[in-house]
N, C-alpha and C positions, 0 to 999 in steps of 0.2 A: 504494500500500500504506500501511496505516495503520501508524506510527511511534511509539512508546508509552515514555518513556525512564520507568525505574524509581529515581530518586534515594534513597539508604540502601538498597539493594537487600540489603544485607549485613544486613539482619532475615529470614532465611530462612523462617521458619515465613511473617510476612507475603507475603513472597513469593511464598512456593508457594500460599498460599490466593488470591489475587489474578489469577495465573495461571490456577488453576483454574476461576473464574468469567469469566475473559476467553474462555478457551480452549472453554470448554462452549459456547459460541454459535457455532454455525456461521459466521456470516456474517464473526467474527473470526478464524477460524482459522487464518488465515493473515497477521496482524499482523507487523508487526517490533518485537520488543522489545528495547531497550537498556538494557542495567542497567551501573549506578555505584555504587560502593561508592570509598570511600577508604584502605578497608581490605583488602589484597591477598587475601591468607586467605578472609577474608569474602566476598569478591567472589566467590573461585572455589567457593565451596561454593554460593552463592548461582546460579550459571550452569550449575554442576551437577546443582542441585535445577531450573532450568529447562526444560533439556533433557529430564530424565526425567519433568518434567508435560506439557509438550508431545507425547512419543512414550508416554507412557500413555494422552492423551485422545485421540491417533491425528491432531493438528493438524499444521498446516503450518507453525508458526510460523519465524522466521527468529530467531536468539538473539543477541546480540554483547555481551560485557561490557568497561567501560573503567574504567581509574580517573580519565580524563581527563573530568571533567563536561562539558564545552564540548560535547569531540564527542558526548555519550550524548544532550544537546538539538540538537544540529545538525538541523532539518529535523523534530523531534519536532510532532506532533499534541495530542500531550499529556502530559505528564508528572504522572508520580504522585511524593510528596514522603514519608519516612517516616524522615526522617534523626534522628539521637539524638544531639545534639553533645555530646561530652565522656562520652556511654558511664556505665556502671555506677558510674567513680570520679566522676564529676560528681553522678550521683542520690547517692551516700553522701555527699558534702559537703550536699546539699541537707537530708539526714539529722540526719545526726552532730551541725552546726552551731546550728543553731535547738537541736536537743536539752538543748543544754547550758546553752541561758537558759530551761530549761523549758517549750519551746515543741512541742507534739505533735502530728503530722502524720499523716496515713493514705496518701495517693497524691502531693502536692505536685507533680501535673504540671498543672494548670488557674488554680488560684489559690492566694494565698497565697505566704508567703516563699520558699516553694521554687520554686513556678512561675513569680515572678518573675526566680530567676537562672536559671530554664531558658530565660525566653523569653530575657535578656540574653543570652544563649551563641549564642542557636537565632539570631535575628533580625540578628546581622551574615549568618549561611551564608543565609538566605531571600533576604535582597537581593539576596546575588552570586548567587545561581540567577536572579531576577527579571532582574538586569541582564542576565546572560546568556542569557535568553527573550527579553527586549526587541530583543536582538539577533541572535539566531541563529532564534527560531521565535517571531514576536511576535503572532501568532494561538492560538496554541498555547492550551490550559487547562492550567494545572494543580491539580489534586486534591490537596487536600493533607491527609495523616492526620497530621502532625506537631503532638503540643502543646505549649505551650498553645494552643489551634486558635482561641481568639477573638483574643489577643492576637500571633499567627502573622501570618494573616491582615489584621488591622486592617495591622502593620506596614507586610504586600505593597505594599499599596492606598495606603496615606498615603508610604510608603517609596521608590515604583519609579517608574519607568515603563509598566513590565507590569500590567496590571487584570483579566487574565483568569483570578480564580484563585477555586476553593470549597472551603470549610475542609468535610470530609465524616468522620463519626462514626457508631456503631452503637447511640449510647445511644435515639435513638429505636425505632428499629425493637425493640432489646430491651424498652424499655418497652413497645410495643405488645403484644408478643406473650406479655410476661408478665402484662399488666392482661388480656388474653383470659384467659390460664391461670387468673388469681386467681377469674375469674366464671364456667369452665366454658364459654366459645365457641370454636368455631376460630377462629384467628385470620386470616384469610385471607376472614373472614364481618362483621369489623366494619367502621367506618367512623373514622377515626380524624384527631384536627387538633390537631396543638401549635404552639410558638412560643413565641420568648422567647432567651436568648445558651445558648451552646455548655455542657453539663454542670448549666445551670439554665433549661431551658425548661419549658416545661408544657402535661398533657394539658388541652386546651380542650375539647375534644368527644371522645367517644365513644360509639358508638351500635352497635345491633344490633337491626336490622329496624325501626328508625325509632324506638327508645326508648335513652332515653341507658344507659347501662353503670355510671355513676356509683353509683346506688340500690343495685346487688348488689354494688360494689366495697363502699362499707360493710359490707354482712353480711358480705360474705369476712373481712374484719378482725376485726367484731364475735364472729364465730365463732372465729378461731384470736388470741387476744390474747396467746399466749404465742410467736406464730411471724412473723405479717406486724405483727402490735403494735408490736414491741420492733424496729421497723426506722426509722432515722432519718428515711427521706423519709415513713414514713408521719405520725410525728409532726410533720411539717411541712405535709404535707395535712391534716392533725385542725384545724391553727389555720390554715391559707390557704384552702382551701378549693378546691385544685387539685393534682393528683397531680404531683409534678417526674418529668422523664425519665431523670432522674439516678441512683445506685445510693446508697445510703445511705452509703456507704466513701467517697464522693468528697464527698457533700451533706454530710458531718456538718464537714469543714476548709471550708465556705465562711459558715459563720455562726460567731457566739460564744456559742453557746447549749448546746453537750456537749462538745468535747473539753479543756475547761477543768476539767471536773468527773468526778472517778474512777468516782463512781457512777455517771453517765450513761453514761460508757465501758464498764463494766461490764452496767450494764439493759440499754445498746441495742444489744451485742456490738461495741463502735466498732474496726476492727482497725488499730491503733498501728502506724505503722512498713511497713503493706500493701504498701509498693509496693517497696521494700528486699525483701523476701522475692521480688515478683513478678520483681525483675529478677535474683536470684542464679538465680530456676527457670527463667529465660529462658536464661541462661547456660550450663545443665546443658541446656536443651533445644537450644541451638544444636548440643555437645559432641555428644548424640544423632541429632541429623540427621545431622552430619559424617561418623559412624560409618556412620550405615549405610546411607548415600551410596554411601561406601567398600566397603563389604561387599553392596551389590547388593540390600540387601534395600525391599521395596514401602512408600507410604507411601501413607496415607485419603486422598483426597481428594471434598471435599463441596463443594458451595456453598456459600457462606459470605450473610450478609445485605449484606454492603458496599456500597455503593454505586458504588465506583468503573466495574467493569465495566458495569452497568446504563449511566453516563453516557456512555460511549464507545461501547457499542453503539444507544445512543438516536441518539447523534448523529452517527454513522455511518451507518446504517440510515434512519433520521427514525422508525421507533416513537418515541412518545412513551410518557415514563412521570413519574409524579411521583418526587420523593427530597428529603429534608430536608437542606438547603445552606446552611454560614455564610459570610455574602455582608454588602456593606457596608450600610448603613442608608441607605437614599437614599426616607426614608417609609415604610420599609414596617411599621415597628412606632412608630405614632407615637406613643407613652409614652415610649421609650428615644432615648437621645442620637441624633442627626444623625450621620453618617457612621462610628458604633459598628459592628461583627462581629456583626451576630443572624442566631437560625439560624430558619428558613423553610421554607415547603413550596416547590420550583420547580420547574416546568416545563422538562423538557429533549427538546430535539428538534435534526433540524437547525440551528437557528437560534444552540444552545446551551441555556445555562443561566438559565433566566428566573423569577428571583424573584416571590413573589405577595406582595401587599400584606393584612398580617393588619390595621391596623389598632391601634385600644388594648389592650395588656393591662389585663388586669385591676388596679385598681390597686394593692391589696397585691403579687400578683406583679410589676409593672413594677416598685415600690419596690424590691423583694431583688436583682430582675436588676442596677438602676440602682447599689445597692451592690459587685456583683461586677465591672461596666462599671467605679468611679472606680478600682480597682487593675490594671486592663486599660488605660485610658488612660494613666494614669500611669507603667507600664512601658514601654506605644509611648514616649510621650516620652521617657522615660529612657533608651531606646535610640537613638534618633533624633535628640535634641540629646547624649548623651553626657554628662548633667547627673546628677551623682550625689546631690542632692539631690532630685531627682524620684524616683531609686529608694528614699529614704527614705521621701519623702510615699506612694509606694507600699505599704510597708512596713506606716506608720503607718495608714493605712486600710485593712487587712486585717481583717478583723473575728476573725479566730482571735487574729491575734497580739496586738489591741487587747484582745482579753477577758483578757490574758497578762502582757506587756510592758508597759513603762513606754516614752517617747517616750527615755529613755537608753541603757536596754537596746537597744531596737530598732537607734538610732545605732550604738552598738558591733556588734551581731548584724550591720548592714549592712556596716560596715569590713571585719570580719572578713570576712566572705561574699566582699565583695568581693578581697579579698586572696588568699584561698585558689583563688579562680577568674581570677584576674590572666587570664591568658592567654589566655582563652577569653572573656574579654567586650567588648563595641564599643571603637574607639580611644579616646573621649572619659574611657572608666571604668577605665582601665587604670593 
C-alpha cells in the first residue's frame, strides 16, 4: 500500500484539496495517509476534514494523524511538505518590520526581506524532516509546497543527506491557462514551455496549431490597456520580451522598479501589505471549516491543478505525464548558476522524477533570474553556516530593498528582524 505522510497537515483547506485529487484516481484509492501537524487542534480538524473526503469520494483510504513526525515518515513513499513555521505572528513581523524603515512589501514569501527570514525559520524544520527521511524512508520523494520553494529546496539538497525532493507550485499551470484565456483558446489545445527559478520563470513557447500564441497575446493587451496594461508582469514583458509565470503581486517585490514609487503602486494596482490580508482570511477560513466540520455540513470538492497527486499517481501506476518541478541545476538551464533551484518541465514515471535539460535562457531573462538566484544563495548560506553576515549581504542585494534602504538601514532592519525572530531561527543566528 502506498504510504503518503502529509507534513503541516494542519492547513486544512490545503488538505482537503490535495486529498481530493489523490483520492479521485482510482488506482489510489486506497492509499494510507499520515498527516502531522504540530498543532493539536489543527491536526484534529485536519483528520476530520480527511475522513469526510475520503467517505465523500466513496475511497478506501486508511487515515492516521500524529503529532509525532518520525512516525507520520516511518515507511512513507512520499511525503508532501506545507508547513508555515512561526504561523501568522511570524508573517506580521515579516510585515510590521521592514515597514517601518519604509520598506513595502506585497507577499514576502519568495524573495526579498521577508522571504529571507521565512526561509531562516523554515530551513532548520526542512533539515530535521530530511534527516528524518534519510533515515526512516530514504527512497521516499518529497513534494514540497512550502516557501520560499527555490531557497526550501536549494537548502534540502546542499543541507541533507536526502536528495529526493521537488519544490512543486501552481504559478505555471495558472499562467498557462490564463495566456489561453487572454487569446481566446482552450487551454487544454495549446502547446506550452517555460523555465527559469520558482515565481520568475518564463513562457518560452506557446503555440496553437503550430503558430506561436505570442502575436495575439499582444493584441489582447493592445486592446484592453486599461485592464491587462496596468499589470506589472505585463510591463515586464513590454521591455523582456517574454511573458513571466509569475502574478504581478509577487513580480512587482522582486525588482526595484515600482514598489519604491507611489505612482507606480497606484497605475499598476500594486496591492501593499497582500499577503497580511491573505493570511488573516486564511485564518477566518480555517475558523469556517472547523464549524462546519462540527455541524455536518458538505464541502466543494474539485480538482484542483497541483501537481502533487499527478506525481504519485505517475509513479505508482508508471502513466507518464509531464509537471513543472524545482529541482537542482545539474545543466539543465545553463545560463543560471550550477547547482541553483530552477524550475523545469520533468518527466515523471516509474522511474521518478526526471528533469529535462532546457538549455540557455534567454539572456535578459537569465540576467533577472540570476538577480533573484544571489538573494537565494545567500540565504542557503546564511542558514547553513549560521553566519549573520551573509543574511545581511542577503539583504543588501535584494533589489526592492536596494531601491529603498541605505547599507545602515538594512544593518539595523536585519538586527532587529533578527531579534524579534530569536527563536525561531538556525543555532548559529540566535
Amino acid at each position: 500500500m502506498t504510504r503518503i505522510a502529509f507534513i503541516g497537515a494542519g492547513s486544512v483547506e490545503f488538505t482537503r484539496n490535495l486529498l481530493g485529487d489523490i483520492f479521485s484516481f482510482p488506482e489510489l484509492a486506497d492509499v494510507e495517509i499520515a498527516l502531522h501537524d504540530i498543532d493539536e487542534e489543527r491536526l484534529a480538524t485536519a483528520a476530520a476534514m480527511a475522513r469526510w473526503t475520503n467517505d465523500t469520494l466513496g475511497a478506501r483510504g486508511r487515515i492516521t494523524a500524529t503529532t509525532d513526525r518520525r512516525r507520520a515518515l516511518d515507511g512513507a513513499d512520499f511525503a508532501i511538505n506545507m508547513v508555515q513555521v512561526g504561523g501568522h505572528a511570524a508573517t506580521q513581523l515579516d510585515f510590521e518590520i521592514p515597514k517601518r524603515y519604509g520598506l513595502r512589501q506585497t507577499i514576502a514569501d519568495t524573495s526579498g526581506v521577508g522571504a529571507v527570514f521565512r526561509a531562516l525559520r523554515t530551513i532548520p524544520v526542512m533539515l530535521a524532516i530530511a534527516g528524518d527521511m534519510a533515515e526512516l524512508c530514504p527512497q521516499a520523494w518529497m513534494l514540497n509546497y512550502t516557501n520560499p520553494m527555490a531557497m526550501n529546496c536549494w537548502a534540502w539538497y546542499a543541507g541533507s543527506r536526502h536528495h529526493n525532493i521537488v519544490g512543486l507550485c501552481h504559478s505555471i499551470q495558472n499562467t498557462s491557462r490564463q495566456v489561453a484565456e487572454y487569446v481566446g483558446v482552450p487551454p487544454d489545445e495549446i502547446i506550452f514551455h517555460g523555465a527559469g527559478v520558482n515565481h520568475m520563470s518564463w513562457v518560452l513557447r506557446v503555440e496553437h496549431d503550430g503558430r506561436s500564441l505570442y502575436p495575439a497575446l499582444d493584441a489582447a493587451i493592445a486592446a484592453d490597456p486599461e485592464g491587462l496594461g496596468r499589470h506589472v508582469r505585463v510591463q515586464v514583458y513590454r521591455r523582456f520580451g517574454y511573458f513571466p509565470t509569475e502574478s504581478s503581486e509577487h513580480f512587482a517585490e522582486y525588482v526595484p522598479w515600482f514598489m519604491r514609487d507611489d505612482a507606480e503602486i497606484e497605475r499598476l494596482r500594486i496591492p501593499v501589505d497582500e499577503y497580511v490580508r491573505r493570511s488573516e482570511e486564511n485564518l477566518e477560513m480555517y475558523a469556517d471549516e472547523k464549524r462546519m466540520l462540527a455541524a455536518g455540513e458538505p464541502f466543494e470538492i474539485e480538482r484542483s491543478q497541483e501537481y502533487a497527486a499527478q506525481i504519485v499517481h505517475a509513479m505508482v501506476t508508471g502513466v507518464p505525464r509531464t509537471v513543472y518541478g524545482n529541482v537542482r541545476n545539474t545543466g539543465l538551464i545553463t545560463n543560471l548558476p550550477h547547482d541553483a533551484c530552477v524550475e523545469v518541465p520533468c518527466l515523471v514515471d516509474k522511474a521518478g522524477v526526471q528533469p529535462t535539460c532546457v538549455g540557455d535562457l534567454p539572456p535578459q531573462c537569465a540576467a533577472l533570474d540570476r538577480t533573484f538566484l544571489n538573494v537565494v544563495e545567500l540565504t542557503v548560506r546564511a542558514a547553513l553556516e549560521g553566519d549573520r553576515q551573509r543574511v545581511l549581504q542577503a539583504v543588501a542585494l535584494d533589489p526592492n530593498a536596494g531601491a529603498v534602504l541605505s547599507l545602515a538601514q538594512m544593518e539595523t532592519l536585519v538586527d532587529e528582524m533578527l531579534a524579534a525572530e530569536r527563536d525561531l531561527m538556525p543555532e548559529g543566528l540566535r
